[in-house]
Every structure is written in structure tokens, then in C-alpha cells.
C-alpha positions as a Python dict, from the first residue, in 0.01 Angstrom:
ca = {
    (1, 'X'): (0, 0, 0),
    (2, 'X'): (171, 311, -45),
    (3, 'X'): (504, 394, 18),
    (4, 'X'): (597, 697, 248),
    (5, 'X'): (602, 962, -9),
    (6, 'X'): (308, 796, -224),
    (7, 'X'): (122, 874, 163),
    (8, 'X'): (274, 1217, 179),
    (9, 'X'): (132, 1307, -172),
    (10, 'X'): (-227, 1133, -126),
    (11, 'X'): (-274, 1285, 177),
    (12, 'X'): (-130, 1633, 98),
    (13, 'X'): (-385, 1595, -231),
    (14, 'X'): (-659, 1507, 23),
    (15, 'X'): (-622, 1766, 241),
    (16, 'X'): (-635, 2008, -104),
    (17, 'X'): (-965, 1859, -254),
    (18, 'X'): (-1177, 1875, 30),
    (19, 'X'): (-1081, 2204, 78),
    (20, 'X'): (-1191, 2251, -255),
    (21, 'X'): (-1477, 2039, -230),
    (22, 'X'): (-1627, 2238, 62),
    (23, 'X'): (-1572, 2608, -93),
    (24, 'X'): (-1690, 2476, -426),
    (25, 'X'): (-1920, 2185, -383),
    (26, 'X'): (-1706, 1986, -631),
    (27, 'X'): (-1322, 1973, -708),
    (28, 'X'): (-1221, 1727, -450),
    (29, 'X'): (-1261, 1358, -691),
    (30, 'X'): (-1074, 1565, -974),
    (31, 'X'): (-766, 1675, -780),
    (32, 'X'): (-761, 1309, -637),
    (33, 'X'): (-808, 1073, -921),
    (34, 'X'): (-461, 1149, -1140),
    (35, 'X'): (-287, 1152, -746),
    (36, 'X'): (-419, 789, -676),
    (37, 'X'): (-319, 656, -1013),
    (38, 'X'): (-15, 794, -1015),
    (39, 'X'): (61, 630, -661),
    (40, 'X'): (-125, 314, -630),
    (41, 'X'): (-193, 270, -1056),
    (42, 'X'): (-522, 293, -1256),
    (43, 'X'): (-662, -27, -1137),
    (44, 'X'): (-692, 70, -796),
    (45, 'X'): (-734, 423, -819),
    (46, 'X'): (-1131, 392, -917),
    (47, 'X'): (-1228, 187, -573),
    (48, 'X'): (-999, 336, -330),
    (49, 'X'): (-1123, 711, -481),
    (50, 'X'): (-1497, 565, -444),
    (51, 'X'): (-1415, 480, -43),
    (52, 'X'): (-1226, 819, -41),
    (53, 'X'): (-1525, 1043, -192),
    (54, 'X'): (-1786, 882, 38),
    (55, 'X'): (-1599, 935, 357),
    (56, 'X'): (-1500, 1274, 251),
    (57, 'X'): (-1844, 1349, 160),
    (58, 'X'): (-1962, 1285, 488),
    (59, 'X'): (-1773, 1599, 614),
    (60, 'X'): (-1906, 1853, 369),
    (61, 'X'): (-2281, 1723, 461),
    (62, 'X'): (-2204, 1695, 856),
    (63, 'X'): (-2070, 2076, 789),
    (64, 'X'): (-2451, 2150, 556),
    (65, 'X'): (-2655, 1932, 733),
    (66, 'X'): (-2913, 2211, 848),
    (67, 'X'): (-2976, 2326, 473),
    (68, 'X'): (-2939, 2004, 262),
    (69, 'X'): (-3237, 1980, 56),
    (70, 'X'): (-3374, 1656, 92),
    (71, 'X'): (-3701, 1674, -172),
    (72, 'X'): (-3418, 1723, -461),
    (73, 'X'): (-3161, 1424, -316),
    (74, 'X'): (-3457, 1189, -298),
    (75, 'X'): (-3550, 1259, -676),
    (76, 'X'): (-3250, 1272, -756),
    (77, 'X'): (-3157, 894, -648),
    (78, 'X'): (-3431, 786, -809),
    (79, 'X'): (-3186, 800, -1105),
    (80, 'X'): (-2869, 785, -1011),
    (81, 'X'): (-2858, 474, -812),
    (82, 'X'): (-2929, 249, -1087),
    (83, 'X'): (-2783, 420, -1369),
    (84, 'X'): (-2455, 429, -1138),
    (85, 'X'): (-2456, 49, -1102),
    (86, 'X'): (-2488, 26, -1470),
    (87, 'X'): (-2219, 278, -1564),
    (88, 'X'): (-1933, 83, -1320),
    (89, 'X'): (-2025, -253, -1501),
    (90, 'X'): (-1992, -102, -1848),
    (91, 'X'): (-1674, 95, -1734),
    (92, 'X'): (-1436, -237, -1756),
    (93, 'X'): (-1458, -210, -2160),
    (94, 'X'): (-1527, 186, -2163),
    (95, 'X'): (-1234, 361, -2348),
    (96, 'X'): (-1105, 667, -2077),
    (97, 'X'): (-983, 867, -2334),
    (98, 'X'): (-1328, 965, -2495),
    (99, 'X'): (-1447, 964, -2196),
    (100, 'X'): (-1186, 1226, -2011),
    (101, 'X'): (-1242, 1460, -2332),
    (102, 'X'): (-1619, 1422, -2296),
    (103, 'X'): (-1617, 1561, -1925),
    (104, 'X'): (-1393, 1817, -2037),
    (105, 'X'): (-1600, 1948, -2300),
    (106, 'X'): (-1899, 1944, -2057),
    (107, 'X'): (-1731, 2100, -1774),
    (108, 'X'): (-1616, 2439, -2014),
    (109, 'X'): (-1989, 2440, -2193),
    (110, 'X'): (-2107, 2422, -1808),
    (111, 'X'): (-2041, 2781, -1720),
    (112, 'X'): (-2202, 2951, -2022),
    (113, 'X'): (-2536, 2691, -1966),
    (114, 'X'): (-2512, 2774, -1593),
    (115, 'X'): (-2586, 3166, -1713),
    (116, 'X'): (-2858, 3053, -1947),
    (117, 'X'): (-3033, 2813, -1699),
    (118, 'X'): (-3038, 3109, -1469),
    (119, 'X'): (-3261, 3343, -1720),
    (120, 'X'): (-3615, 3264, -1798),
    (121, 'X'): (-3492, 3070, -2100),
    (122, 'X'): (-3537, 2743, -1928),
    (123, 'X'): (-3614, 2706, -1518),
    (124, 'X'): (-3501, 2329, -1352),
    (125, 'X'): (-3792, 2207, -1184),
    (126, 'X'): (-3801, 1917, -878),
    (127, 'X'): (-3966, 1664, -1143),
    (128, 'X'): (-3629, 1699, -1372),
    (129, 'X'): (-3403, 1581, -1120),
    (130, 'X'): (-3456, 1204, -1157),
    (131, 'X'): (-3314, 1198, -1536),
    (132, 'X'): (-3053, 1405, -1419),
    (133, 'X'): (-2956, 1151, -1161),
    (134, 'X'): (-2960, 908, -1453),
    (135, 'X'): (-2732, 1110, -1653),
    (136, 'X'): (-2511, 1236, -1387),
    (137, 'X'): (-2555, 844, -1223),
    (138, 'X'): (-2434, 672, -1575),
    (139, 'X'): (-2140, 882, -1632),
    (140, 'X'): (-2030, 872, -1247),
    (141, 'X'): (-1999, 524, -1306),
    (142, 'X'): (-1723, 548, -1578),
    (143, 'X'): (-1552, 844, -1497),
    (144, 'X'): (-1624, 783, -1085),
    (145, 'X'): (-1599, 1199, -1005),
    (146, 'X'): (-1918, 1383, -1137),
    (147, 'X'): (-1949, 1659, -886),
    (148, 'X'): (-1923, 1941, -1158),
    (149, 'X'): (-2173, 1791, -1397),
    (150, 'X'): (-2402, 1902, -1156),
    (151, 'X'): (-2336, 2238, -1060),
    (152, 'X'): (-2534, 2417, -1352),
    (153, 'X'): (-2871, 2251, -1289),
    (154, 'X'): (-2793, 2294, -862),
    (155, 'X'): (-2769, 2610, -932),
    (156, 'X'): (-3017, 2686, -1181),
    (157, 'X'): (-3277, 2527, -884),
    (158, 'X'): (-3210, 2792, -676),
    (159, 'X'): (-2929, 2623, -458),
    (160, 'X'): (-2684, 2796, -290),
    (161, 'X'): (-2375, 2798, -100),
    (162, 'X'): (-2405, 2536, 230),
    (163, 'X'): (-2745, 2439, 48),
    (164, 'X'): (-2542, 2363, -275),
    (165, 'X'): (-2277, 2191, -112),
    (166, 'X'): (-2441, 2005, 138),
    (167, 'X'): (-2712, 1845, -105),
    (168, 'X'): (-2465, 1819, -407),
    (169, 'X'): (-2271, 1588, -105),
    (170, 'X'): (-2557, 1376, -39),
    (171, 'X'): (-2642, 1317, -388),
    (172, 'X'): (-2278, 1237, -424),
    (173, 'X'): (-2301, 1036, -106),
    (174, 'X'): (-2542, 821, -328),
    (175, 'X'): (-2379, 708, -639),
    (176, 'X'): (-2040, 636, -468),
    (177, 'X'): (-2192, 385, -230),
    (178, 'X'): (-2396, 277, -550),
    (179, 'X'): (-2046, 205, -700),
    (180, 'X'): (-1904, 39, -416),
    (181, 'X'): (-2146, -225, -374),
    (182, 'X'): (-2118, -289, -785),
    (183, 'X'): (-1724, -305, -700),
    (184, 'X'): (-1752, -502, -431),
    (185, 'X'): (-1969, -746, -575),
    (186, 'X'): (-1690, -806, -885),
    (187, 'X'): (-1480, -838, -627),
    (188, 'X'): (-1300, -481, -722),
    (189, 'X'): (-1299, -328, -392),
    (190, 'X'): (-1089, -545, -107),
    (191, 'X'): (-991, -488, 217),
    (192, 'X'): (-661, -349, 151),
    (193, 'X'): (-832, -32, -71),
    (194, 'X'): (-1062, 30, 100),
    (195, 'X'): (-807, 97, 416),
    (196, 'X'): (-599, 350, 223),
    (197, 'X'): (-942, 522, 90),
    (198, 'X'): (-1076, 477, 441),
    (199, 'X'): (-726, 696, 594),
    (200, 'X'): (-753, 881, 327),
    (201, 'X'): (-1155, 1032, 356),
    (202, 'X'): (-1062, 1069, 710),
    (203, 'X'): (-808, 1320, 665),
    (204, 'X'): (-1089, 1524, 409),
    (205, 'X'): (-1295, 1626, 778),
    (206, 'X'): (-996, 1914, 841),
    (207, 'X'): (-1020, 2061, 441),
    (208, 'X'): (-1392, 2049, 443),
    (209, 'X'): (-1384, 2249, 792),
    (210, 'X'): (-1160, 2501, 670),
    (211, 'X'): (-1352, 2527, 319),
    (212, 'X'): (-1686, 2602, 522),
    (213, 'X'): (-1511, 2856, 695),
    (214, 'X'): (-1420, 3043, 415),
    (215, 'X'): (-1793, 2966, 211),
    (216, 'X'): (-1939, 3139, 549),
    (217, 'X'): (-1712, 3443, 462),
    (218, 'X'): (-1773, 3451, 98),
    (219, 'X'): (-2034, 3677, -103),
    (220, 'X'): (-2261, 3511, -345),
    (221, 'X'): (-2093, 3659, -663),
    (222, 'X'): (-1747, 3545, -518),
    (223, 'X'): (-1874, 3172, -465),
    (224, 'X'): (-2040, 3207, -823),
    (225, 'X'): (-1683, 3341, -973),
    (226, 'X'): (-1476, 3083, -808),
    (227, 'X'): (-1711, 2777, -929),
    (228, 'X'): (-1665, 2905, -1331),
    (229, 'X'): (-1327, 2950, -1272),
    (230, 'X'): (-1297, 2604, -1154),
    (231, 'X'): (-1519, 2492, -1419),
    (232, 'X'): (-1317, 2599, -1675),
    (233, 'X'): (-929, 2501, -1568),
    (234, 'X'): (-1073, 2150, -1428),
    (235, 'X'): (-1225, 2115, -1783),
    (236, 'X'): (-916, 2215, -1984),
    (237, 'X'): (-750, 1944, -1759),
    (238, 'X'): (-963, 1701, -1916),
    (239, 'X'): (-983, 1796, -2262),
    (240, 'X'): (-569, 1761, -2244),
    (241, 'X'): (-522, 1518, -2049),
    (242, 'X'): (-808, 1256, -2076),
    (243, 'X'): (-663, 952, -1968),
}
């Protein structure tokens, strides 16, 4: 368990990613994971993030529940839930420094695709969403946050603001509890983790309120700027600091 500062700095770090998480749809897992290692160690970061996210996520889609788009979260599990399962089983032996520079890479080429997907060049249809839930659902299951690999082919469909956040949280709502039963069943995720991720999710209800607030305030182009930006610096993050 933590100590008293290791709880002051999780929760502080909570409080900051779901804020995050409900302006941008995304954010919240990145902010969290190096704070959890750093505090509790790598081996316990991945299941008491996994309890964290799908608490937290609850929030953003209470907040979004009246425009979550349920066609595209449907089609999209149809992917993600096994290819999650798969990815936490290989992730024991996966190496997290390709890995970490992978994302990275992904996350910076995200903002110029985002711009292309929205032209006429290529249009994301409903029937692509199930191999993207088996891309997205793979890698979510070695790197555990995936909530910006998303964002380009959300948006490309048309999604927007709550709708964005609120069905990017339910799809995210998906492959976390796909990864917690894979955890639990190697015996991964015990009682004790799953109480600080528990205390920890809780405390995401207050960010993702405020974050709403300010996404009800916030023009289209604004939302739009503050995604790339986030894009960008998260994905720098990664390319230096992969592990």
C-alpha cells in the first residue's frame, strides 16, 4: 500500500487525468501509469491502473450518457474484447521499450492522419470499427492506456465532444474489464490492488465533472486544438521515455 505521500501524489495525479480525460476523451491512463510505477513499482502499476481506468471511466460516461453512441461501441467490442485478452497474456514477455516508442510514434503521426481522415481521402465507416477494436484491443493489452489511438478514427466518424468522450469511455470501459478478468485469472490482480485502484477511480468522478464543465464551454475548433496538442506532447513523452 502506499505510503502518505505515494497517496498524496496518486491521488493529486488522479484528480489531473480525469480532468484531462473528460475535456479530451483520453489523457487520463497516460498521466497515471509513470505515477503508479513510480509509487507502487511496475508490477503493480498495470492492474491497479486497469481498476483505476474502469472506475474512472464510469464518470466520463455517467457525465455522456445521453450521446454515447452505442451502434459504434457494440462493433467496436466485437474486436477489442478478445484481442485485449490476448494482448495482456502476451504482455508478460513483451519488451516495454519498443513498445513505449511505438505509441509514441503513433500518437505524433495521429494528428496529421486525423486531418486526412477528415477529407474525402478516406471516410471511417460503422463496418471498420471491429478491426479497429482488434488493433486498439491488442495493443491495450500491452501498453494498458490506448485512449489516444483512437481519437483519429472517433473523430473521422463524425464524433464529437460529449459524443466522443462518452463512447470513447465505453469502448474503454470494455477492454479494461477485458484485462481484468485475464489478470485476475493469472492471479495478477488481488485484493489489495484493486483497493488502491478502487480509491483511486473514485476520486476521478470530481476531475471528470469539472472537465465536462469546461467541454460544455468549449468551441469545436478549441476541443479539436487541445486534442493535437495533447497528441503531440503525450507522444514525445513516449518516444523519450518508453519504459
Amino acid at each position: 500500500m502506499p505510503d502518505p505521500i505515494g497517496w498524496a501524489v496518486l491521488v493529486v495525479g488522479a484528480l489531473l487525468g480525469s480532468l484531462v480525460g473528460g475535456v479530451a476523451g483520453f489523457g487520463t491512463g497516460i498521466i497515471m501509469l509513470p505515477l503508479v510505477a513510480w509509487v507502487l513499482g511496475l508490477r503493480s502499476a498495470v492492474p491497479v491502473l486497469t481498476v483505476t481506468m474502469a472506475i474512472g471511466n464510469l464518470a466520463r460516461i455517467w457525465w455522456s450518457r445521453g450521446e454515447v453512441d452505442r451502434a459504434v461501441v457494440l462493433r467496436f467490442a466485437l474486436g477489442a474484447v478478445p484481442a485485449t485478452t490476448l494482448g495482456t497474456i502476451v504482455s508478460v514477455g513483451a519488451p516495454a521499450e519498443w513498445l513505449g516508442r511505438f505509441v509514441g510514434l503513433f500518437l505524433i503521426a495521429s494528428v496529421p492522419l486525423r486531418r486526412i481522415l477528415a477529407t474525402d481521402f478516406f471516410r471511417m465507416r460503422l463496418r471498420y470499427f471491429p478491426v479497429l477494436g482488434v488493433v486498439v484491443g491488442l495493443i491495450s493489452g500491452l501498453v494498458v492506456t490506448t485512449g489516444p489511438l483512437n481519437t483519429p478514427f472517433f473523430l473521422a466518424y463524425g464524433l464529437r465532444r460529449s459524443a466522443y468522450v462518452g463512447t470513447e469511455a465505453v469502448c474503454a470501459m470494455v477492454m479494461h474489464l477485458a484485462r481484468g478478468a485475464a489478470l485476475a485469472r493469472y492471479a495478477l490482480l488481488t485484493w489489495q490492488t484493486f483497493a488502491v485502484g478502487a480509491l483511486l477511480g473514485a476520486t476521478m468522478f470530481a476531475g471528470s465533472w469539472f472537465g465536462r464543465r469546461l467541454l460544455d464551454r468549449m468551441s469545436e475548433r478549441v476541443f479539436l486544438g487541445i486534442i493535437e496538442v495533447l497528441l503531440v506532447v503525450m507522444g514525445l513523452h513516449s518516444l523519450l521515455f518508453p519504459r
